[in-house]
Structures are given as structure tokens and as C-alpha cells.
N, C-alpha and C positions, 0 to 999 in steps of 0.2 A: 854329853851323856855319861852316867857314873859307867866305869870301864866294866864291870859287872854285870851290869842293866844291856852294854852296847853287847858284849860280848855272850850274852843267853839271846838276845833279839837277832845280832848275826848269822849264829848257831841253828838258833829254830827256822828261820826263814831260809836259809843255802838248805836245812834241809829239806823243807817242803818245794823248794828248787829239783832236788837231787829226786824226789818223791815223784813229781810232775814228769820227768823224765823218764821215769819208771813205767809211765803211762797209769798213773793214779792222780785221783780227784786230790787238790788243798782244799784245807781248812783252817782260817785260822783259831778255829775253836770261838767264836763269835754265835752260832750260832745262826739256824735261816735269814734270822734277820739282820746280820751282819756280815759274817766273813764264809758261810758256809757254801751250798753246792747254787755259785749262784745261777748255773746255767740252766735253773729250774724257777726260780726265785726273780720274777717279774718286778718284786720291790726293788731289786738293782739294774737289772739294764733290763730292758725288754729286747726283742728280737731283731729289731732293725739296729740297734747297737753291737749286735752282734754279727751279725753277718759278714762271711767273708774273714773271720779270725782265727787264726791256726785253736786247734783243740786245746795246745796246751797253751797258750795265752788264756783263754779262759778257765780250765783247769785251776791255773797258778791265780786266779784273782783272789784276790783278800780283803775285799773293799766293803763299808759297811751303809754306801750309798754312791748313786751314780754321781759321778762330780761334772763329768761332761754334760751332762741338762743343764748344769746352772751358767756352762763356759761362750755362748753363743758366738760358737766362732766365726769370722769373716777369710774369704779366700785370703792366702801371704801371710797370715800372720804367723807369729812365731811363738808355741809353746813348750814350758817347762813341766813335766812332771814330776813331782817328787816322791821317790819309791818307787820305782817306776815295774817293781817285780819283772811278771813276764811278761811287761808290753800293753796290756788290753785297752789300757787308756791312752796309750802313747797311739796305741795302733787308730784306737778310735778316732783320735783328736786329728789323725794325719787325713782322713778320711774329708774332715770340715774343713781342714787350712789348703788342701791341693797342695800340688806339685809344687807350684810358687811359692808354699808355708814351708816352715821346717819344724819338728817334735826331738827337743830332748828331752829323755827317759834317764833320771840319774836315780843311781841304786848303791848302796854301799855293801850289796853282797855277791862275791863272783860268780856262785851258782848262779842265782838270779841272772846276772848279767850274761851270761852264756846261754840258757835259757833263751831272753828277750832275743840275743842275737839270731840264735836258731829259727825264733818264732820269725823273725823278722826277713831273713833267707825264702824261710817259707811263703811266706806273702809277696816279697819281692817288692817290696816299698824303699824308694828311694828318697823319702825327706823323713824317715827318722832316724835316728842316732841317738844311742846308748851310750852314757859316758858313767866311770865310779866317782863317787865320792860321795859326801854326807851331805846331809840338809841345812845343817849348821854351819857349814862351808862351803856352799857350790862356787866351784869351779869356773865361774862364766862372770861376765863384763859386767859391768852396771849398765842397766838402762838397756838391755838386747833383749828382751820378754814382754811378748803383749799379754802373754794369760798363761795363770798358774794351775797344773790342776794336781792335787793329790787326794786320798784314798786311804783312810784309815792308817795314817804314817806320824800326821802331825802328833796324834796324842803319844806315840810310842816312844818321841825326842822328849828328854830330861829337860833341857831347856828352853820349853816352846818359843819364849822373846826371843835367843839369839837364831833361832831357823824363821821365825816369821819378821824379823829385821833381815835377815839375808834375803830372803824372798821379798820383800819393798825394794832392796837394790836394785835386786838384776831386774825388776822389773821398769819399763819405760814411762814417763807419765802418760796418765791416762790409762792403764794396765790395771788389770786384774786380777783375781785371785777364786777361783773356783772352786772348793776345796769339801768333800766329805769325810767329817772326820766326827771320831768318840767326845760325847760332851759329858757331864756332870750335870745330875738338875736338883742333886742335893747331896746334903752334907752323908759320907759314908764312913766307916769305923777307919783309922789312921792306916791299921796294920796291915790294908788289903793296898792301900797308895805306897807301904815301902817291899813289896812282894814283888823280885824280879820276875817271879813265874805268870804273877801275874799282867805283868808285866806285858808280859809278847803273847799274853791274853789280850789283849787289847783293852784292857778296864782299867787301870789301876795309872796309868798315868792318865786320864783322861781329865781336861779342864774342866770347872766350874763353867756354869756357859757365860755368866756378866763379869768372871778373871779373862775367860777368852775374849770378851769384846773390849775389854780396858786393854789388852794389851796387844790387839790388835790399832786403837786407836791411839796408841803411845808410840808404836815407831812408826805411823805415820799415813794410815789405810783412814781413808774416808768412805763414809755411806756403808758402813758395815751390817749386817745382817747374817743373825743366826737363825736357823730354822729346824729344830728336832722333827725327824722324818721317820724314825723307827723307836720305839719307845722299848727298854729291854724289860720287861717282868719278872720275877720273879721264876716261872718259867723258864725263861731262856736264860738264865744265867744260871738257874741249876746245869739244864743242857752245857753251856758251856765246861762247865766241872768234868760233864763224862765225857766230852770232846778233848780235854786236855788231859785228860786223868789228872787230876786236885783235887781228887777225893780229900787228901792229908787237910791242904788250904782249905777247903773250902766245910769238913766238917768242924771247922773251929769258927767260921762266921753263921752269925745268924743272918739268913735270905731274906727276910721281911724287911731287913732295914735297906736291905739293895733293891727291892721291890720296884720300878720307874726308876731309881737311882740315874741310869744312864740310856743315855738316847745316842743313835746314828743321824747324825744331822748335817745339814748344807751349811755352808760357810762361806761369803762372797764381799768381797769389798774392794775397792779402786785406791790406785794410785795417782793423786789428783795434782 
């Protein structure tokens, strides 16, 4: 990721870390239908996903679609999440694999990761583990992962190929990939794709949805499927604007052409 782009997505996320701590709701300026107060917002987890989860693990979510629906866990197995923010998917996911699974939660921001730890105190779960580093370099073995999940993170990486090549490694054959993240369903003006702010808006790196399936089937994922699950209008992407304050950005695009533009979608393919 351009050192610019990593280092405003850093920034903004350790602070909505720092935020949550404070005993304040996140946002990632997504809007209801994607990153906003979702512990309201049934389009992302409903209630049995949530149960049992420290407040600020949900607080701190930033997810623009549940990815655990799509992960059909089995007791033992062993999952990765990328971005793992404050936990809520790591926390969830520990819940399906038991005591016999293990959940890492990797995050490349220390707020965050202090956070998840707290959260994790709190709940008193013993097979998750929080580890740093990026998505485009995890940390972990080839072949030790049965199922991947993340959460509105993939579109934020500058170079989706080299994080979704890294996620085929560590993953075992026969492994998974679970993943809700920002798509693309049509062509938008250039200069909102080189906008760091928009950037850790979550819009503006988001793939083309048939670039994300080519290159998901080039390093190596079979049986891929995308499926847009929150459609953004025109609507909500104004809302976004006043959740981020981008009045500046946002009164120099015209919204019609962003209109549907981008959708919160499931994302799932195997390692065969």
C-alpha cells in the first residue's frame, strides 16, 4: 500500500480505536448500510451474532456485511481474520470453532490491537490471539488456515492480488475464504480512486466486482462467487460525506454518477 494511503488508514483507524475506548460508538463513515452503528442495523449481524460480546468489540465494528454467515464453521478448525479491529468477528468465529479451534485476529494498528486484547480479557476466551502485521504479509505458515474471514479491509489494501495471494497460502487445501468486503458495479470518475481520504472512506479503493473475480481466480481460488448484499445510493453516499466531513471532496463530484456505483457484498471461494 502507497506509504500515504497506509499511513491516513493507520491514523484514522488507531483513532477510532482510541474513540471506542472513550466509550464512544465507530464509524467508518460507510454509512447504515455499511460501516455505521451496526448494533442497530440487522443488515449486519443480527442478535444471536452478537451475544455475549464485550460493548466495545461491537462499538469498534466497521464491517460493511456479515462475513461469518458465509464461513460455516466446523468444531477445531482454525480461522484467520484480517483486520481483525476490536475482535467481533475473531470473537464470533471462536464461538463456531470451540475450545479445540483457534481465531487469529491480525490488525496492523496498535490501538486496535490493544482494544481487541482488552475485549478479549473481557470475555475470557482462550483460542483467540491477536497478532500485528499486514494483510499483504501475514505472519503465519502456509497451509495452517481452514477459513478466512474479513470485513470491509480487502478494498482498503492498494494491492488487493498481493493480500489475496497471501491469504491462498496460509490457507490449507480445501480452505476457505469468507470475506465481506466493498465492490465496484460500475465505472466511477478517476479522481475519487486516487483520494486517500477517501480512501479510509472505504469507497475509493473498492474493486470492479469481474477485476475482483479474475483475480481472485489467478492466484488460485476456485468456485468463486460474489454476491452484492447492500447496494449504496446515492443517499448513502451523500450520508457518507457528513460522517466524514468531505464536504471539500465530495462538493467537486457529481452523486449521480456514484448513484448504485458501489455495493457491500459476500465474497467466498476455496482453496482446492
Amino acid at each position: 500500500m502507497d506509504n500515504k494511503i497506509k499511513g491516513k488508514v493507520k491514523s484514522y483507524y488507531g483513532g477510532i480505536a482510541k474513540k471506542v475506548s472513550n466509550n464512544s460508538k465507530a464509524s467508518c463513515g460507510c454509512g447504515a448500510a455499511c460501516c455505521g452503528d451496526i448494533s442497530n442495523n440487522s443488515n449486519i449481524y443480527t442478535k444471536e451474532y452478537l451475544e455475549g460480546l464485550p460493548e466495545d468489540a461491537v462499538n469498534a465494528s466497521l464491517g460493511c456485511a456479515n462475513p461469518v454467515v458465509l464461513a460455516a464453521f466446523k468444531k477445531g478448525e482454525t480461522v484467520l481474520d484480517l483486520g481483525s479491529g476490536g475482535g467481533i468477528d475473531a470473537f464470533i468465529s471462536s464461538k463456531y470453532v470451540g475450545e479445540e479451534g483457534k481465531v487469529y485476529g491480525l490488525d496492523m494498528t496498535d490501538e486496535m490491537l490493544e482494544l481487541a486484547n482488552k475485549n478479549k480479557e473481557k470475555m475470557g476466551v482462550n483460542n483467540v490471539e491477536f497478532i500485528k502485521g499486514y494483510i499483504e504479509d501475514i505472519p503465519l505458515e502456509n497451509e495452517t488456515i481452514d477459513v478466512i474471514t474479513s470485513n470491509c479491509v480487502i478494498n482498503l489494501c492498494e494491492d488487493k492480488e498481493v493480500a489475496l495471494r497471501e491469504a491462498y497460502r496460509v490457507l490449507k487445501k480445501g480452505g476457505r475464504i469468507a470475506i465481506a468486503d466493498i465492490v465496484q458495479l460500475k465505472e466511477v470518475p478517476k479522481d475519487i480512486k486516487q483520494s486517500a481520504e477517501m480512501w479510509v472512506g472505504c469507497i475509493a479503493g473498492a474493486l470492479d466486482i469481474n477485476v475482483y473475480i479474475d483475480i481472485l481466480k489467478k492466484v488460485g481460488f476456485k468456485e468463486v462467487e460474489i454476491t452484492p448484499v447492500n447496494i449504496y445510493t446515492k443517499e448513502i453516499i451523500e450520508d457518507i460525506a457528513k460522517q466524514k466531513n468531505l464536504g471539500d471532496v465530495y462538493s467537486k463530484i457529481d452523486t449521480d454518477l456514484l448513484d448504485g456505483a458501489y455495493a457491500g457484498a459476500h465474497v467466498k471461494a476455496y482453496k482446492r
